[in-house]
PDB file of the backbone (N, CA, C, O) and the ligand in Angstrom, with CONECT records:
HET     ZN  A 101       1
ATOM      1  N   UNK A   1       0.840  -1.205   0.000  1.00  0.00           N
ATOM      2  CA  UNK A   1       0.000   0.000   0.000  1.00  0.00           C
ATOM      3  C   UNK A   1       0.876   1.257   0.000  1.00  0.00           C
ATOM      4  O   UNK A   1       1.932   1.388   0.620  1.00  0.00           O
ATOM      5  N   UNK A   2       0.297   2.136  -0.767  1.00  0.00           N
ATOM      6  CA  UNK A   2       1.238   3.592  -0.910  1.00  0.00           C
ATOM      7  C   UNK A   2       1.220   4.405   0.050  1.00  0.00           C
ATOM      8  O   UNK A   2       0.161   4.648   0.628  1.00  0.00           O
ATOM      9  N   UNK A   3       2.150   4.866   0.335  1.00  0.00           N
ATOM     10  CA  UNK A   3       1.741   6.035   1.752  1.00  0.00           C
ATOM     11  C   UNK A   3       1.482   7.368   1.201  1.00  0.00           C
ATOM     12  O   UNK A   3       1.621   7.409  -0.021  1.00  0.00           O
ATOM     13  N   UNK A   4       1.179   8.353   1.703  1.00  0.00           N
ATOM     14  CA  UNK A   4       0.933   9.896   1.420  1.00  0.00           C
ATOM     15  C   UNK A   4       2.663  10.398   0.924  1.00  0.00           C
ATOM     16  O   UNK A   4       3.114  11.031  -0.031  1.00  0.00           O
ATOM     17  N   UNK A   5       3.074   9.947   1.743  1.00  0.00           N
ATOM     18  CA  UNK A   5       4.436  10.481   1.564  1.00  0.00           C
ATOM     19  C   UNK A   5       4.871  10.564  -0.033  1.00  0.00           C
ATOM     20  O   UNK A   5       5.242  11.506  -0.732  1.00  0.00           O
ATOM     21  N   UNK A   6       4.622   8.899  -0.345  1.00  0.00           N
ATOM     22  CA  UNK A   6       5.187   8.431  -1.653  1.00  0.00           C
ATOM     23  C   UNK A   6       3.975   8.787  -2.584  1.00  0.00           C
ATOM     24  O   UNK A   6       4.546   8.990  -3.656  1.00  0.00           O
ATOM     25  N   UNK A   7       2.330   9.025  -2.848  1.00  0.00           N
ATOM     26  CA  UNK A   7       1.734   9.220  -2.993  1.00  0.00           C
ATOM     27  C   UNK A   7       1.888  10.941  -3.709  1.00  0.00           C
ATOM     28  O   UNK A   7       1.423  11.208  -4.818  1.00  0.00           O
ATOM     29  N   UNK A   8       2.478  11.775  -3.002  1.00  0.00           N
ATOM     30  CA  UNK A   8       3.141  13.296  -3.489  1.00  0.00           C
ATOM     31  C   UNK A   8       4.158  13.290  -3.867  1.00  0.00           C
ATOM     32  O   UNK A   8       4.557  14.242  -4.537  1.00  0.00           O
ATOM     33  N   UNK A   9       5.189  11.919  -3.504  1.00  0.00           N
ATOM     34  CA  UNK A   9       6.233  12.209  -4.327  1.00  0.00           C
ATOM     35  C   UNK A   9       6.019  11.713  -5.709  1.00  0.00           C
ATOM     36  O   UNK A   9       6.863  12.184  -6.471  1.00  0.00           O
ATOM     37  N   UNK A  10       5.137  10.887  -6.308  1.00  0.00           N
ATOM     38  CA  UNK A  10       4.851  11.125  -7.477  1.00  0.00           C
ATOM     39  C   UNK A  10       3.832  11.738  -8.578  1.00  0.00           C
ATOM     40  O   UNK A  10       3.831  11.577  -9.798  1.00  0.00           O
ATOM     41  N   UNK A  11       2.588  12.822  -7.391  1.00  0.00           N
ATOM     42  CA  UNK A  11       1.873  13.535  -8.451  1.00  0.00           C
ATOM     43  C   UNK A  11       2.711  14.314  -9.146  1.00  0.00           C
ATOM     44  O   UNK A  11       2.294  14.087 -10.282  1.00  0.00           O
ATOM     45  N   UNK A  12       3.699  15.159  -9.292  1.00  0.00           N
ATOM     46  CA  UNK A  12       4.089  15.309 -10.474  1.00  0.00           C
ATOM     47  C   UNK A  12       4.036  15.076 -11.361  1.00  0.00           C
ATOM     48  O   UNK A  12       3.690  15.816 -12.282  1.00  0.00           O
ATOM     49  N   UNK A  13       4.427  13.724 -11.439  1.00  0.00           N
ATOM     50  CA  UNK A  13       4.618  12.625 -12.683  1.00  0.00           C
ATOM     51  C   UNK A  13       3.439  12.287 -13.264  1.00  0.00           C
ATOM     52  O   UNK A  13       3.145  12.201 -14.457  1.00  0.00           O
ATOM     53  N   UNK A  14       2.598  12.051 -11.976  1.00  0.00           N
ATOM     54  CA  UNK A  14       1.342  11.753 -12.427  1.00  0.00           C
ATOM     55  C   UNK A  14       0.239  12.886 -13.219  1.00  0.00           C
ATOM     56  O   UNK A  14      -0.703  12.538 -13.931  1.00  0.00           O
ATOM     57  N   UNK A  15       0.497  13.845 -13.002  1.00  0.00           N
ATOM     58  CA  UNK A  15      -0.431  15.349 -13.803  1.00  0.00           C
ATOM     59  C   UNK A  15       0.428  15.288 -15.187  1.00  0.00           C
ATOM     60  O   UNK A  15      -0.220  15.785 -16.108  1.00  0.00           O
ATOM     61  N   UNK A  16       2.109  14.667 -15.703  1.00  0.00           N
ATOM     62  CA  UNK A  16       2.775  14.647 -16.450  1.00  0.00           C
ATOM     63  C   UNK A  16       2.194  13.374 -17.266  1.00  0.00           C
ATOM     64  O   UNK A  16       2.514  13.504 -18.448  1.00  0.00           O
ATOM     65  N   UNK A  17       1.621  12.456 -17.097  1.00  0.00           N
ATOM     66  CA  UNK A  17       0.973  11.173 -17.197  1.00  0.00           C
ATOM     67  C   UNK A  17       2.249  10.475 -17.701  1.00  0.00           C
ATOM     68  O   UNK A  17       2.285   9.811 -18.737  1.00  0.00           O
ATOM     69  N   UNK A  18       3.486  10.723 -16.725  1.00  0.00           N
ATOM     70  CA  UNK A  18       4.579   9.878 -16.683  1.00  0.00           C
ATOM     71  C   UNK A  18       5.274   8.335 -16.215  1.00  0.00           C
ATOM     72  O   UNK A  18       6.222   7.630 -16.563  1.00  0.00           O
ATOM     73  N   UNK A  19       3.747   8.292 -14.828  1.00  0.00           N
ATOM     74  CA  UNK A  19       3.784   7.520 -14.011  1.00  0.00           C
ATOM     75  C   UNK A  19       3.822   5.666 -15.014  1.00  0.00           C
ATOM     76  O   UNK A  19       3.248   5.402 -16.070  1.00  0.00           O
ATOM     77  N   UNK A  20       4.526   4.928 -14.331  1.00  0.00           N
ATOM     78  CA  UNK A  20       4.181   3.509 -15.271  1.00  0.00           C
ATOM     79  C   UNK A  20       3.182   3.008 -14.430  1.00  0.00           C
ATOM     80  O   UNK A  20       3.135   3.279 -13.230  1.00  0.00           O
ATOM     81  N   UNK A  21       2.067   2.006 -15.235  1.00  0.00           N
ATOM     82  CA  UNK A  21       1.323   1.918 -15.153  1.00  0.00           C
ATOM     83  C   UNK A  21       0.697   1.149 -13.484  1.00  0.00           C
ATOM     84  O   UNK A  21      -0.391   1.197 -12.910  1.00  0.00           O
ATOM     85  N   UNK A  22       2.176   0.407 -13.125  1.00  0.00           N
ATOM     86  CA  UNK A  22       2.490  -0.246 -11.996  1.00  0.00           C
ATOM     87  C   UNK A  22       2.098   1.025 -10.772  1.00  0.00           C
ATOM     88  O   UNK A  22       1.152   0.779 -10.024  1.00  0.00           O
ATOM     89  N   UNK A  23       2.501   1.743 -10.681  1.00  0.00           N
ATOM     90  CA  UNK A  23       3.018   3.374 -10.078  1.00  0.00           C
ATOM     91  C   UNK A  23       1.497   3.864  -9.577  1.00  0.00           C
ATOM     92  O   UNK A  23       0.981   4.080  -8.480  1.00  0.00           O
ATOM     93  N   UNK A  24       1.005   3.928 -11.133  1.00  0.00           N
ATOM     94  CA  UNK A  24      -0.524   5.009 -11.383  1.00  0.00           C
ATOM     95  C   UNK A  24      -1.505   4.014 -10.960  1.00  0.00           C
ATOM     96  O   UNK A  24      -2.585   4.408 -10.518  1.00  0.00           O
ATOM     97  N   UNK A  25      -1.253   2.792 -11.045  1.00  0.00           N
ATOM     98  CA  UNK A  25      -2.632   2.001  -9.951  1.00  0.00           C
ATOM     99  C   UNK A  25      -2.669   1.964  -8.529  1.00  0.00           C
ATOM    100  O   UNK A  25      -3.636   1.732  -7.803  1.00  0.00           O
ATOM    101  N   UNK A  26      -0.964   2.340  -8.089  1.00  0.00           N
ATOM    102  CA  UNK A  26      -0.978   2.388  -6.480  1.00  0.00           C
ATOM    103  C   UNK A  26      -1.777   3.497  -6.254  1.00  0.00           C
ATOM    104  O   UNK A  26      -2.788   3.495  -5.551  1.00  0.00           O
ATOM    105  N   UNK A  27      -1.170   4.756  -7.049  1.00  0.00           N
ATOM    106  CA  UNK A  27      -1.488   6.185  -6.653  1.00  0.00           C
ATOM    107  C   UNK A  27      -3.337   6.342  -6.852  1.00  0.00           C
ATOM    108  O   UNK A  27      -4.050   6.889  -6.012  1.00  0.00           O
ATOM    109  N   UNK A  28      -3.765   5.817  -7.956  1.00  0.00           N
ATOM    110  CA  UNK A  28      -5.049   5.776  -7.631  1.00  0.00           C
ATOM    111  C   UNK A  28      -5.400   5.115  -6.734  1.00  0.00           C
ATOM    112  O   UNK A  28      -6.007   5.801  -5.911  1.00  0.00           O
ATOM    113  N   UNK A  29      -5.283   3.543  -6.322  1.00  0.00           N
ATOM    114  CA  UNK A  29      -5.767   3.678  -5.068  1.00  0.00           C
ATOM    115  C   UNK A  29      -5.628   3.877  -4.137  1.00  0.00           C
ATOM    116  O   UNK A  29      -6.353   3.533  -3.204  1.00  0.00           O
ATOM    117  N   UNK A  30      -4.342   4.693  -4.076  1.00  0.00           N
ATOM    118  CA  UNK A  30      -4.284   5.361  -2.532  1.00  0.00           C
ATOM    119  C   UNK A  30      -5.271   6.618  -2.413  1.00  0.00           C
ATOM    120  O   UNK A  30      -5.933   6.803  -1.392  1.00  0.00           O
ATOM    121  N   UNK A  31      -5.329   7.540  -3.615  1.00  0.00           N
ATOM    122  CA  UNK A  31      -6.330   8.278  -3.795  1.00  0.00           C
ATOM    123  C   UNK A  31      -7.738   8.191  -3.251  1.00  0.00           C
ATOM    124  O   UNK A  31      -8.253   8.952  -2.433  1.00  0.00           O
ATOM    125  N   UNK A  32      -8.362   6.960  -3.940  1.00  0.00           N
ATOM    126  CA  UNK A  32      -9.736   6.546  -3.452  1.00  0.00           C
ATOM    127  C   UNK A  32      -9.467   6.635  -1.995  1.00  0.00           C
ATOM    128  O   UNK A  32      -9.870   7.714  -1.560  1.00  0.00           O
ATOM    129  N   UNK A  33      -9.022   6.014  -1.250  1.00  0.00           N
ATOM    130  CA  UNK A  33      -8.831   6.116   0.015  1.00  0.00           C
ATOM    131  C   UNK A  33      -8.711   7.053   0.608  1.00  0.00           C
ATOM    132  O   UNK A  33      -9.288   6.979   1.693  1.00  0.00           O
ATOM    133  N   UNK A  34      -7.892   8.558   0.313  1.00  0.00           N
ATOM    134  CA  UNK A  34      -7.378   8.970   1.106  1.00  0.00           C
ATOM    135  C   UNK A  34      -7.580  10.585   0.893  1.00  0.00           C
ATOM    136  O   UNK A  34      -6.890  11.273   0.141  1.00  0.00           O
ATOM    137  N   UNK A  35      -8.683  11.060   1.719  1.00  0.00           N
ATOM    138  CA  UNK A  35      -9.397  12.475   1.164  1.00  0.00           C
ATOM    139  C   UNK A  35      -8.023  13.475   1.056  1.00  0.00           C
ATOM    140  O   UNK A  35      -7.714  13.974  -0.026  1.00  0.00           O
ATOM    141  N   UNK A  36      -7.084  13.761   2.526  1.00  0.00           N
ATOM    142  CA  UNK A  36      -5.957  14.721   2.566  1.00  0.00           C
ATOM    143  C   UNK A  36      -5.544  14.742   0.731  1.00  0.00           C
ATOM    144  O   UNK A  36      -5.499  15.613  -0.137  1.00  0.00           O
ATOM    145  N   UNK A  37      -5.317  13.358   0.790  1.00  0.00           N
ATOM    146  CA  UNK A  37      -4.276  13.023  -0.265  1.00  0.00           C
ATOM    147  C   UNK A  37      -4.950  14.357  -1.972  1.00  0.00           C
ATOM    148  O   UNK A  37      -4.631  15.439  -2.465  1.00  0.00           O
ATOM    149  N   UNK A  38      -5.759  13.485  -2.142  1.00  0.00           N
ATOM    150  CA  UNK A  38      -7.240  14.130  -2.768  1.00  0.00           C
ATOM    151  C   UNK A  38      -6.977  15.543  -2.855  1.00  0.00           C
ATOM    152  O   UNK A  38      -6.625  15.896  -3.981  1.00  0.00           O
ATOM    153  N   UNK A  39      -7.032  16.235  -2.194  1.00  0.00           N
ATOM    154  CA  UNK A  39      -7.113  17.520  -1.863  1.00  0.00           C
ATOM    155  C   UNK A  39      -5.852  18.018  -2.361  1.00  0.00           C
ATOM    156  O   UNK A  39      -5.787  18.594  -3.447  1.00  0.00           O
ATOM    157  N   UNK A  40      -4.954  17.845  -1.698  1.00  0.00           N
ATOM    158  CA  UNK A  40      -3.670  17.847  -2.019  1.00  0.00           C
ATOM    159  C   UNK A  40      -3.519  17.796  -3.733  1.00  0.00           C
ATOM    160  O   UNK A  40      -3.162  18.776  -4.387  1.00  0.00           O
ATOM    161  N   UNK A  41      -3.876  16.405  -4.355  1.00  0.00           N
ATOM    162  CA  UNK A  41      -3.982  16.592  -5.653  1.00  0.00           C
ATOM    163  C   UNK A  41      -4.196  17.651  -6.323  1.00  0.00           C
ATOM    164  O   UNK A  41      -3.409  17.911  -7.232  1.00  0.00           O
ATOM    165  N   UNK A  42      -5.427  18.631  -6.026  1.00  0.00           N
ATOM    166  CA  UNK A  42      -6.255  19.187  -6.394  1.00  0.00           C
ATOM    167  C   UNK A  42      -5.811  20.549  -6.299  1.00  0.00           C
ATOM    168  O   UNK A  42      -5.986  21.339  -7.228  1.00  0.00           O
ATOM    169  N   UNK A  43      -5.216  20.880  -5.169  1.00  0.00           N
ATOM    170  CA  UNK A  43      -4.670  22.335  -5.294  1.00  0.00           C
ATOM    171  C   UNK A  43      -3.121  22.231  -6.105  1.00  0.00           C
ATOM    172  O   UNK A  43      -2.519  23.223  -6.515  1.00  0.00           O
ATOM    173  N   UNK A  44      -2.632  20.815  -6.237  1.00  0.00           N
ATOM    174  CA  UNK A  44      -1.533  20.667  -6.686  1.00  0.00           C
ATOM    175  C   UNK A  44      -1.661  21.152  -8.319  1.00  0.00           C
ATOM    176  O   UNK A  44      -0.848  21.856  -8.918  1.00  0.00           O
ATOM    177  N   UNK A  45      -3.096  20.488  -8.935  1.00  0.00           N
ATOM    178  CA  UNK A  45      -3.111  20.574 -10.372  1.00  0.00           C
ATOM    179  C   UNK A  45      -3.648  21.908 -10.460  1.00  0.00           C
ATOM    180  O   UNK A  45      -2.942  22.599 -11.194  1.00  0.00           O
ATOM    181  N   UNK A  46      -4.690  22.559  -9.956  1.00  0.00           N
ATOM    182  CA  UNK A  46      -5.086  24.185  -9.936  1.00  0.00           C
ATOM    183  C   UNK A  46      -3.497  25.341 -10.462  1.00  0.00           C
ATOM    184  O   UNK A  46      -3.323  26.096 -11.419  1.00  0.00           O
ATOM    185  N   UNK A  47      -2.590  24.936  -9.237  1.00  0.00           N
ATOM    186  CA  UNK A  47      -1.483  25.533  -9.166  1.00  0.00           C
ATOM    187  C   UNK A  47      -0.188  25.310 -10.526  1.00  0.00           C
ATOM    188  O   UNK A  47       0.673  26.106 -10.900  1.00  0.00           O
ATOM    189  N   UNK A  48      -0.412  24.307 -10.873  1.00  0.00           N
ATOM    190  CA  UNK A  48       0.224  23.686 -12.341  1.00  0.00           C
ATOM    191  C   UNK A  48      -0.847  24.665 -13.557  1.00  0.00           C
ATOM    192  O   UNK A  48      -0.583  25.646 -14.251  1.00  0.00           O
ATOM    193  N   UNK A  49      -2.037  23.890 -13.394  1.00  0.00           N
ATOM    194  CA  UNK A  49      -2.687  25.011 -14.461  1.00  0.00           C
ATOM    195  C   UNK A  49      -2.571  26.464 -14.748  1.00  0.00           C
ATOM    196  O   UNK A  49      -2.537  27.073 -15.817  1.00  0.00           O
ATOM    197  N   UNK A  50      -2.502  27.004 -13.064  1.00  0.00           N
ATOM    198  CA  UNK A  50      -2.440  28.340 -13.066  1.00  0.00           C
ATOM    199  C   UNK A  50      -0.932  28.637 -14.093  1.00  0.00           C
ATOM    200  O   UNK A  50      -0.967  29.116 -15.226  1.00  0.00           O
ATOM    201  N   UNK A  51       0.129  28.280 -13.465  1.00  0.00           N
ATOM    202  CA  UNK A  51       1.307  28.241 -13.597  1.00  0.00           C
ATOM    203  C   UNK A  51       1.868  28.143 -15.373  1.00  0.00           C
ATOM    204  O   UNK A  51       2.620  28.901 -15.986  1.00  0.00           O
ATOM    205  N   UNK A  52       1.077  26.773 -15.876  1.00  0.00           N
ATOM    206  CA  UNK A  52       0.921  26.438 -17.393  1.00  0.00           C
ATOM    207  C   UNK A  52       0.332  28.004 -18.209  1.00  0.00           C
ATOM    208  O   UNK A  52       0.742  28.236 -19.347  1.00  0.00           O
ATOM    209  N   UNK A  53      -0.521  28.884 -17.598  1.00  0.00           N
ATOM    210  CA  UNK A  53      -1.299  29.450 -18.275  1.00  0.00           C
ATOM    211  C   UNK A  53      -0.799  31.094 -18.362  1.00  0.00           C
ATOM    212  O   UNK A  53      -0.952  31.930 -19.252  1.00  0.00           O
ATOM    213  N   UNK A  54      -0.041  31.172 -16.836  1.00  0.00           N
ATOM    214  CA  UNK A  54       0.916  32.458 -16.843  1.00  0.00           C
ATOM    215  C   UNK A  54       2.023  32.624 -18.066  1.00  0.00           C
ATOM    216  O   UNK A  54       2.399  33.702 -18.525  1.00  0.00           O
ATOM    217  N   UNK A  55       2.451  31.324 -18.481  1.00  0.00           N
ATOM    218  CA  UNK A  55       3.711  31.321 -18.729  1.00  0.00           C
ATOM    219  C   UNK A  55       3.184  31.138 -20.438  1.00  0.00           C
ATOM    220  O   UNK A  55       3.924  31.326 -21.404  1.00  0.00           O
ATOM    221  N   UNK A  56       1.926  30.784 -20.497  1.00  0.00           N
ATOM    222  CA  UNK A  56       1.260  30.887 -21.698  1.00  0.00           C
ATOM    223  C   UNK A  56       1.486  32.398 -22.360  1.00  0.00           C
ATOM    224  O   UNK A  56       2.315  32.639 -23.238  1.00  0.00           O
ATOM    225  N   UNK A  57       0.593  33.353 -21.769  1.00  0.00           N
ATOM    226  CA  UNK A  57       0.145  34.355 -21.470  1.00  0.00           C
ATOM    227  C   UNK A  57       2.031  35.259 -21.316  1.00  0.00           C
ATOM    228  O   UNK A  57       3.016  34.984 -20.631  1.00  0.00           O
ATOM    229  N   UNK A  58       1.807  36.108 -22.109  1.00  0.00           N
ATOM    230  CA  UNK A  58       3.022  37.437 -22.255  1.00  0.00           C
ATOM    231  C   UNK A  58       2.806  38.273 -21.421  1.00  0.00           C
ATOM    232  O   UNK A  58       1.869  39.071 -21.413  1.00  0.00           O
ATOM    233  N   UNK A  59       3.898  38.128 -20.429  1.00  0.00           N
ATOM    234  CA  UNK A  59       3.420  39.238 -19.079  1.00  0.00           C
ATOM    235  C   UNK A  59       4.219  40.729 -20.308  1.00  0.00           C
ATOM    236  O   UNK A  59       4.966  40.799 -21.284  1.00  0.00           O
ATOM    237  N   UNK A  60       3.443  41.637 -19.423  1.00  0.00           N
ATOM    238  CA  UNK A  60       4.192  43.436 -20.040  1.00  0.00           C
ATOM    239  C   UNK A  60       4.720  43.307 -19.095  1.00  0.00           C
ATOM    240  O   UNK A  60       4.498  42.861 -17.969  1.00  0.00           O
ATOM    241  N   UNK A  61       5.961  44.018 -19.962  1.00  0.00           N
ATOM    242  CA  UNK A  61       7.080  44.465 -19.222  1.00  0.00           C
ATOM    243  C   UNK A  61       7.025  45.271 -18.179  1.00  0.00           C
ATOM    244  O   UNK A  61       7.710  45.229 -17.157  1.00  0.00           O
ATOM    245  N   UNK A  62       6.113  46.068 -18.495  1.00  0.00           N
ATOM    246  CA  UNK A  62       5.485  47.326 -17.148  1.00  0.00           C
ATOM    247  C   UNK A  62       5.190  46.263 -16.149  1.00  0.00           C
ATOM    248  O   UNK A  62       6.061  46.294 -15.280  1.00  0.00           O
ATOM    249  N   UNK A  63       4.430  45.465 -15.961  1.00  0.00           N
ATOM    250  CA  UNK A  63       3.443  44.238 -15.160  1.00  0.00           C
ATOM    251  C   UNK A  63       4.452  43.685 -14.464  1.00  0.00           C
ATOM    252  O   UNK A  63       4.375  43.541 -13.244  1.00  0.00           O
ATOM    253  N   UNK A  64       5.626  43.274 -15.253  1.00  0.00           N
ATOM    254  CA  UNK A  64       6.452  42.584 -15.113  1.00  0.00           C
ATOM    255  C   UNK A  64       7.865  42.965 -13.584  1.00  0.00           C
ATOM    256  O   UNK A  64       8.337  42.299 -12.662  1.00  0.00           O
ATOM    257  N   UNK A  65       8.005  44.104 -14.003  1.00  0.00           N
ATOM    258  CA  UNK A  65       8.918  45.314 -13.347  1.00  0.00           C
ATOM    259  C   UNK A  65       7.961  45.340 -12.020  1.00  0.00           C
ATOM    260  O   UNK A  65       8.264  44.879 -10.920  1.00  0.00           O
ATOM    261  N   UNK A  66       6.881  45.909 -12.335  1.00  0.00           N
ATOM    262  CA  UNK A  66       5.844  46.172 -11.309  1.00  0.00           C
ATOM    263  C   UNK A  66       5.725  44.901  -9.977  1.00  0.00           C
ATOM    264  O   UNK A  66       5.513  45.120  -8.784  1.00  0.00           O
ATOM    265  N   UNK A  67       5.906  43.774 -10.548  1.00  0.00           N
ATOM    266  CA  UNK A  67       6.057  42.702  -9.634  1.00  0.00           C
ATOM    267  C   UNK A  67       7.092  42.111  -9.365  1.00  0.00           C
ATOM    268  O   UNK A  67       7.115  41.055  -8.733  1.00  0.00           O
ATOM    269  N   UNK A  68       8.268  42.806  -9.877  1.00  0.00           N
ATOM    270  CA  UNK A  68       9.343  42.069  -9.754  1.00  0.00           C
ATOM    271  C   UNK A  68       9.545  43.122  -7.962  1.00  0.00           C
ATOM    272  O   UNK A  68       9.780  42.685  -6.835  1.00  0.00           O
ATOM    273  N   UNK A  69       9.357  44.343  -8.370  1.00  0.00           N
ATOM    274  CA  UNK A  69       9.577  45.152  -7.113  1.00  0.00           C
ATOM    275  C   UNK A  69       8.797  44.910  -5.811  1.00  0.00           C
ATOM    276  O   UNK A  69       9.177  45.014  -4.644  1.00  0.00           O
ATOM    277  N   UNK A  70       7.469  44.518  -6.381  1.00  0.00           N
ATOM    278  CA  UNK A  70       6.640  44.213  -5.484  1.00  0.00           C
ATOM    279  C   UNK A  70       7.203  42.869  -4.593  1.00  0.00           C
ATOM    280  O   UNK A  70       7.507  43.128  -3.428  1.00  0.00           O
ATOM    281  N   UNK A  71       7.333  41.748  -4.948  1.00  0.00           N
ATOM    282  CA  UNK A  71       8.201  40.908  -4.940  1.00  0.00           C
ATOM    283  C   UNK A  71       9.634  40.794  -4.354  1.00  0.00           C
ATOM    284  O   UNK A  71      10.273  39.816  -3.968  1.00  0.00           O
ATOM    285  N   UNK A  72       9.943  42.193  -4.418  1.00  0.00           N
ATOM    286  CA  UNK A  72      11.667  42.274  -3.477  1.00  0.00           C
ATOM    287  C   UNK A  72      11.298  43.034  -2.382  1.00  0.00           C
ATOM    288  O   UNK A  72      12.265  43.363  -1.694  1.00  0.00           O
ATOM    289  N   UNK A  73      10.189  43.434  -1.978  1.00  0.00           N
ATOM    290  CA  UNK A  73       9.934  43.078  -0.513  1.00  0.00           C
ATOM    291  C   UNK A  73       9.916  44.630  -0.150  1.00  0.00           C
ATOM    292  O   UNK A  73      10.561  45.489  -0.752  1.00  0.00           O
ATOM    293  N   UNK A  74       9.008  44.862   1.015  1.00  0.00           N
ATOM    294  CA  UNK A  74       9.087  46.473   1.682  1.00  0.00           C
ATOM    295  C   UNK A  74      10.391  46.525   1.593  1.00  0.00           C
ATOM    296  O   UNK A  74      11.187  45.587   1.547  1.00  0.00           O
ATOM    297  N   UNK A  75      10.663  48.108   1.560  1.00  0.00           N
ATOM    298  CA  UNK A  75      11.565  48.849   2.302  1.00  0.00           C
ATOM    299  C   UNK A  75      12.895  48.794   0.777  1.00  0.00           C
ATOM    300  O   UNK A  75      13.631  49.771   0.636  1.00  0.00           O
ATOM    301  N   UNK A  76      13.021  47.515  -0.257  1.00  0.00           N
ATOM    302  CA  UNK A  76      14.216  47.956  -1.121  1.00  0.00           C
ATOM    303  C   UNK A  76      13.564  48.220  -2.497  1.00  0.00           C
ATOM    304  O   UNK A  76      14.392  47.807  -3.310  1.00  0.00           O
ATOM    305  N   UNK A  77      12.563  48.670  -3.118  1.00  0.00           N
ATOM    306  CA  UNK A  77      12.187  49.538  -3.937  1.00  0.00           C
ATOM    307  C   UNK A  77      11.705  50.611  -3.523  1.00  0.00           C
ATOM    308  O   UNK A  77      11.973  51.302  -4.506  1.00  0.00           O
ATOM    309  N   UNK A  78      11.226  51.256  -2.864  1.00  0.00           N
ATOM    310  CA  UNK A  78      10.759  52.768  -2.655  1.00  0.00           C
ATOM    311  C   UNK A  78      12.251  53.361  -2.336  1.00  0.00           C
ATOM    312  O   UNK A  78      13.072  52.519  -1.974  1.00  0.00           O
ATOM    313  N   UNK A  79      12.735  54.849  -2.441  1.00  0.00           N
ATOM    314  CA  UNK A  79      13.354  55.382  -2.154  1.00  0.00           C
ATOM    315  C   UNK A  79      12.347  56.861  -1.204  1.00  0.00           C
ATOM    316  O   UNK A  79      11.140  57.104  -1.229  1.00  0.00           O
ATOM    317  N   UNK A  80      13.380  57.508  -0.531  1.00  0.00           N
ATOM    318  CA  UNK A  80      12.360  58.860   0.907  1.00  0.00           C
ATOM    319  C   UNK A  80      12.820  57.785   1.676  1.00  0.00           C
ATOM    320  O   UNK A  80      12.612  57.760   2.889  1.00  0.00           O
TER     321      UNK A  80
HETATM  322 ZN    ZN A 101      -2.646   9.985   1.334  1.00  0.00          ZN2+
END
């Protein structure tokens, strides 16, 4: 039986549909079983999609700058 542990260490693979077929029957049924797990899946693939769709998508350079600063944190982009 698969544990959670090993269960996340291969959704990756598994949203990649990399997993062999041996692999992807544990992980499903550890799935059925196991709501955390489930869940976990689920914000895992949201966050891949999101991620797939940014990188789709041409950030502006303005947008870009704008969050890069935002992003380096109070206090080292503002100057005063
Ligand atoms: Zn689990």
């Amino acid at each position: 039986m698969m544990r959670c542990r090993e269960a996340i260490d291969v959704l990756a693979d598994y949203l990649e549909s990399t997993l062999t077929p041996e692999v992807l029957e544990q992980l499903e049924l550890h799935l059925r079983d196991c709501a955390p797990c489930r869940a976990y899946l689920a914000t895992y693939k949201r966050a891949a999609e999101l991620a797939a769709k940014v990188n789709r998508v041409e950030m502006p350079p303005a947008m870009r700058q704008r969050l890069r600063d935002f992003l380096s944190g109070p206090g080292s982009g503002t100057s005063q």
